[in-house]
N, C-alpha and C positions, 0 to 999 in steps of 0.2 A: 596458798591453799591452806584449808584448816577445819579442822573437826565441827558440828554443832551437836552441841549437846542441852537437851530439853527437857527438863526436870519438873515435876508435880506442876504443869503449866496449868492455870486456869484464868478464864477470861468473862468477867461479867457484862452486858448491858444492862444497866439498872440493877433490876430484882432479876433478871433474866441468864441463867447460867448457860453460855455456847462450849466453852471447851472447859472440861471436867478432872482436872487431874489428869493429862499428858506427860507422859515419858517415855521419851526410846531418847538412843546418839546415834547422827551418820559419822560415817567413817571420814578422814582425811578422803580428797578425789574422790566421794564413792557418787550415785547420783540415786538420789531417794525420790518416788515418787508421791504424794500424800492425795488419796484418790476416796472415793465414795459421792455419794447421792446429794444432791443439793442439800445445802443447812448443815449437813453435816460438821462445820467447822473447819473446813480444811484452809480455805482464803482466811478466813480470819488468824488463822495460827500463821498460814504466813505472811502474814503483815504483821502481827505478834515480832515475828522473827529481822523481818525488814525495820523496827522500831516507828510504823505509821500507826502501831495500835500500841494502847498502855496493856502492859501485863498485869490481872487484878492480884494473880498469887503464882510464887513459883519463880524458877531461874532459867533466865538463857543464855547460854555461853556458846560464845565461836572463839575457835582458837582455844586455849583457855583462860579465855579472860569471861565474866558474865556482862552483858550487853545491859541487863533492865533499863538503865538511866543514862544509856548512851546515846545521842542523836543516831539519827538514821544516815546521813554523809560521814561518819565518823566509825559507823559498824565497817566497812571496807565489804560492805556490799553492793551486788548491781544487780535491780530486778528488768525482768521482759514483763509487759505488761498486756493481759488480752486484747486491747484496741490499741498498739501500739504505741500513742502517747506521741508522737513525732512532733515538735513544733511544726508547722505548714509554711511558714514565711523561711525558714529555713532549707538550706538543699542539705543532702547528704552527707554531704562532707562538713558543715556547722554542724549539723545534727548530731555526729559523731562526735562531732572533739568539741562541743559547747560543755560537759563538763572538764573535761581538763583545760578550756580556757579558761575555765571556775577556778580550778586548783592552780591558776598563774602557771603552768608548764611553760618553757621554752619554745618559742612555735616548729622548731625545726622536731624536737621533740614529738610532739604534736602532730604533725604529717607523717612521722613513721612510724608512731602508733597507728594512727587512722589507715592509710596505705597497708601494714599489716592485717589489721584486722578486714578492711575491703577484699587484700588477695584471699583470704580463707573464705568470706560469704559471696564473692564470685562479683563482689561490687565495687571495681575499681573504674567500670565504665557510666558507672553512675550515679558517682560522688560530684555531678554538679546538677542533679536534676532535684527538683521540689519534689515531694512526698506526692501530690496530684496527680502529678506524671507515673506514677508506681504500680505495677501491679499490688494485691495482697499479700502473695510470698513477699516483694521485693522489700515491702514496706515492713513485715516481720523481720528478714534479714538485716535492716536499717536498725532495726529494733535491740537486734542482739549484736551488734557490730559494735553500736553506742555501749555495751555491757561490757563487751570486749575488753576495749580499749582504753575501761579503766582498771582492768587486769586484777577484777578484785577477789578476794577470800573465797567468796560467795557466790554463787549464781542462784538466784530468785524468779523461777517462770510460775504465771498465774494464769494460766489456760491459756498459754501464748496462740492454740492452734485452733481455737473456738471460731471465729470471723474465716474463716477458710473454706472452701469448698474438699469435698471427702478428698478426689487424687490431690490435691494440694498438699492436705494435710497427712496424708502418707506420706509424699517427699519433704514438709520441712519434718515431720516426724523420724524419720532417717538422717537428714542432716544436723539435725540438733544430736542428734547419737553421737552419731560421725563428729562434729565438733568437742563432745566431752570426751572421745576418746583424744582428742588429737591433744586438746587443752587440758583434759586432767583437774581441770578445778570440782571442788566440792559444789553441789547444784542440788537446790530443791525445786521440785516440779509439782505443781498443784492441776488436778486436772478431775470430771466424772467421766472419764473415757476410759474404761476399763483396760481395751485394746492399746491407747497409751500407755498405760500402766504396764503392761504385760511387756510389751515389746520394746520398752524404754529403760525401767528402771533395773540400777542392781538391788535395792532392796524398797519396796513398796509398803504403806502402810497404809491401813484400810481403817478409815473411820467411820463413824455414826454415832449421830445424837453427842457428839463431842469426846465422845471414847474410841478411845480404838481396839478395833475388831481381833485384829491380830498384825502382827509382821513376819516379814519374810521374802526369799528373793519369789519371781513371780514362778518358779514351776514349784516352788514348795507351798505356795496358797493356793495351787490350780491344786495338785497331786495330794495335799492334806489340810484342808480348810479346816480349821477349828470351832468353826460352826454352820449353820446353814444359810446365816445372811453370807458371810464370805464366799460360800460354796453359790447362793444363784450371784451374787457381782463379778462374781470371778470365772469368765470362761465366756465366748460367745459362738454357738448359740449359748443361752443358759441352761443350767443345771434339770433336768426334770424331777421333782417333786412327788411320790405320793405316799400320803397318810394310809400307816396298816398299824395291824399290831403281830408282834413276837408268840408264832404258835407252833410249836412241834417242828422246829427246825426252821421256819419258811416265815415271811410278812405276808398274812392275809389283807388281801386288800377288800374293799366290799364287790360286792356277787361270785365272792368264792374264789376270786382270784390268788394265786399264789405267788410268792417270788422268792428266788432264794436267797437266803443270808449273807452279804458280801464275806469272803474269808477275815478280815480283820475286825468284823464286829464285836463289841465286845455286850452283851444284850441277857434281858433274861424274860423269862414265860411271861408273857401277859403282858409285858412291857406295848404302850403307844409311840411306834417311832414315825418315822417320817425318811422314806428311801428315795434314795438321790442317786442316778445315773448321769452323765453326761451325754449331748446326743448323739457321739461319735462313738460312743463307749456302747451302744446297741447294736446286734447284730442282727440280720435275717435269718430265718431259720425254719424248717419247716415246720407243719402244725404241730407233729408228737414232741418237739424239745423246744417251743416257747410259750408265748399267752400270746391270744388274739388281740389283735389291735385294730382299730375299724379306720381308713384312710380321710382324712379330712381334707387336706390341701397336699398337691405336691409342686414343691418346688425346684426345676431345672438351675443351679446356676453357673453347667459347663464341667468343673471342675469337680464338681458333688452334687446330688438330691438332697433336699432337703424332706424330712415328709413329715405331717401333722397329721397327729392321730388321735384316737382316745382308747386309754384300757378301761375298764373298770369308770367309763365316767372319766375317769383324769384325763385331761389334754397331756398330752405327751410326743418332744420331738426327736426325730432320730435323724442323723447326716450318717449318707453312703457314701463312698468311692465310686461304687457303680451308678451307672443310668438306670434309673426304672421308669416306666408307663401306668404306676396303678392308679385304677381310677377312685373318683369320690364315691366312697361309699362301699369297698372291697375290704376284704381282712388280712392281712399281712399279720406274720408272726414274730416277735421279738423275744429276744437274748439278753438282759443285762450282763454284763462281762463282772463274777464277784469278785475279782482279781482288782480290779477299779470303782468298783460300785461301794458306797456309802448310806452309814445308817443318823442318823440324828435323832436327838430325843424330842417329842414333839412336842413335851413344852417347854425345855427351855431351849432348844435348839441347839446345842451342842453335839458335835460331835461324836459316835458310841465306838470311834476305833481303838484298838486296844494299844 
């Protein structure tokens, strides 16, 4: 296992700038996720990291050695790849130990690596079957088995769970946990699945346009986003959104509407912000202690209501614990919680907590 660490990273195509001056370090064992919106940069840094892309400026080091002009069989990493990658003429068990037959290993060596690694992904009854023969989980488990088993510094997933179906991808997404807790190696995870992100990583890093937004582990970007792009990526449903300005204590919004100031704001008179609630973070309430909300859609999903509404014009949504009945077209009265609720500036987006 071993540190990465990734300094003033930039990466050109052409005239064409993708990653902008990059820097954070993951920890020894920790599992970093690298998440945001397509383009964003994220695949390409890590391939940057894997040595399949040139770095144009800027150091990478694993361990502490820097990688720039090292081959990629030579960094002592192993990436999972979103479509697998399996040779097909191959069964499971070659697929697995085809590089360490690379590295001339011992064969006896060889089968107890491969044998190890199969008891941890549940695949020792299927180390003689072709890839064909596979379900999707079975054929990502093949995926990461082969990583395994070359026991290296590094783990490199690049949206290993995209090709999957949703419950699918909730159980390799648990299992992949479960494996870095058991294995402990250092792991970067590249993914735009927010929900990945949250429930995966120990520390996440959110990019865009090839900068990054902010870091941190996932309840410190849900609980203090640094700005309003992190605050609607971060959290599902998303964040609700509305433009007011700062008047006599309260965010006027338009036709009068009022809201009050989350306590951590830190705001002054006149100011144009931009108020952010969560949808779980609203409450019901009766008419005298909220703002009217007009019902647009509601959504049953067992476990919670979802309901679409509008205040003032803004779509706005809120998730209950209870069941409700109201229809399209009714007024329900909302609460933002200022204990939780968030102010941003509206134009540069930023954060106004104190």
């Amino acid at each position: 296992m071993s540190s990465v660490s990734i300094q003033s990273v930039q990466k050109y195509f052409g005239q064409t700038q993708i990653i902008k001056g990059v820097s954070f370090d993951i920890a020894d064992g920790e599992f970093c996720v690298l998440v945001g919106p397509s383009g964003c940069g994220k695949s390409t840094l890590l391939r940057m990291i894997a040595g399949l892309e040139e770095i144009s400026d800027g150091t990478i080091s694993i361990g502490n050695k820097i990688v720039n002009d090292i081959q990629p069989k030579e960094r002592d990493i192993a990436m999972v790849f979103q479509n697998y990658a399996l040779y097909p003429h191959m069964t499971v068990r070659d697929n697995m130990s085809f590089s360490l037959m690379l590295a001339k290993l011992p064969k006896d060596a060889i089968e107890t690596q491969v044998h190890k690694a199969a008891d941890i992904l549940g695949l020792r009854d299927l180390l003689d079957r072709f890839p064909r023969q596979l379900s999707g989980g079975q054929r990502q488990r093949v995926a990461m088995g082969r990583a395994i088993v070359r026991d290296p510094q590094v783990f490199l997933f690049d949206e290993p769970l995209s090709n999957l179906d949703a419950k699918l991808r909730v159980a390799m997404r648990t299992e992949i946990k479960e494996l870095h807790q058991r294995l402990k190696t250092t792991s970067i995870y590249v993914t735009h699945d927010q929900i990945e992100a949250m429930t995966m990583a120990d520390k996440i890093v959110v990019l865009k346009d090839g900068l990054i937004e902010q870091i941190g582990s996932p309840l410190e970007l849900y609980d203090h986003p640094a700005n309003q792009f992190v605050a609607g990526f971060i959290g599902s449903p998303s964040m609700n959104f509305l433009t007011g300005v700062v008047s006599n204590g309260m965010v006027k919004l338009s036709e009068g509407v009022e809201l009050p100031i989350p306590l951590k704001a830190n705001v002054q008179e006149g100011q144009s912000v931009v108020y952010g609630t969560r949808p779980e973070h609203l409450e019901l309430v009766a008419e005298s202690d909220g703002v009217a909300s007009e019902v647009v859609v509601v959504e049953p999903t067992g476990a919670d209501t979802q309901v679409f509404s509008k205040i003032a014009g803004h779509d706005i949504t809120g998730v209950f614990r209870e069941r409700h009945l109201f229809k399209p077209g009714s007024t329900i009265y909302l609460r933002p919680d200022v204990n939780r609720a968030h102010l941003f500036d509206a134009q540069s987006g930023r954060t106004l907590a104190n």
